[in-house]
Phi, psi and omega in degrees: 000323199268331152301334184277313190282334143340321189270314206283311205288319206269355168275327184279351155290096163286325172211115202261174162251070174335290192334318189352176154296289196353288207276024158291108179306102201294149179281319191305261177344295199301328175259020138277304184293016180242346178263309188302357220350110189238014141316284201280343192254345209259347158292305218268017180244138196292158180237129166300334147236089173314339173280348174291320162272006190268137174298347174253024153249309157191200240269165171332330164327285205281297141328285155320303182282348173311286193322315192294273182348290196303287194312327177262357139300297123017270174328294166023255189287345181270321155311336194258326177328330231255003199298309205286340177287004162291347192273324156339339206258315191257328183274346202086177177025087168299328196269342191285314167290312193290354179263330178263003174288301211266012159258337171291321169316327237235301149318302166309312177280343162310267149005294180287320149343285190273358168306272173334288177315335214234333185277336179320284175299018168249348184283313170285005172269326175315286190316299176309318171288333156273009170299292181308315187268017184247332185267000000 
């Protein structure tokens, strides 16, 4: 599921609006991804294309809105989690689909964690650098 909406859903984002509410980071967040400490754990969760983020293909921007993109895909896909306890209905054993829904969730929010947590800092490296290059 989570490839199939990555392909499908995620070529037809073209240009997200960083700038949104949405993607704005909460002080409420910062100091929760600072007790979750998602510094030290956010290396270790895999990137499905890693050229969607590298600085020496493109520029800060470009990045930026990947991250936005990536994040709204996620969200998704996290909403979607909850899909397979319709199946409940027909196989039975309700607990089994409601453990693996809210381990898929749960999975989903990790991803969106650091999306959020890693955009924060390229949006104010972003600002500071378009500080510099304007004086």
């Amino acid at each position: 599921m989570r490839l199939i909406i990555g392909n499908v859903i995620g070529p037809t984002l073209l240009h997200v609006d960083s700038s949104n509410k949405w993607f704005r980071q909460t002080e409420l967040e910062n100091k929760l991804y600072k007790v979750l400490q998602v510094k030290d754990w956010k290396k270790f969760l895999p990137t499905y294309d890693s050229n969607l983020f590298d600085l020496k293909i493109h520029d800060l921007d470009s990045i930026i809105n990947n991250m936005c993109q990536a994040e709204l895909i996620h969200e998704l896909v996290f909403i979607l989690s909850l899909v397979p306890i319709a199946f409940s209905l027909y196989f039975g054993d309700l607990y089994i689909f409601v453990i693996t829904s809210i381990i898929a969730m749960m999975l989903e929010l990790c991803f969106i964690i650091v999306q959020r947590y890693n955009r924060e800092r390229l949006v104010k490296l972003n600002v500071k650098l378009k500080r510099r290059h304007i004086r």
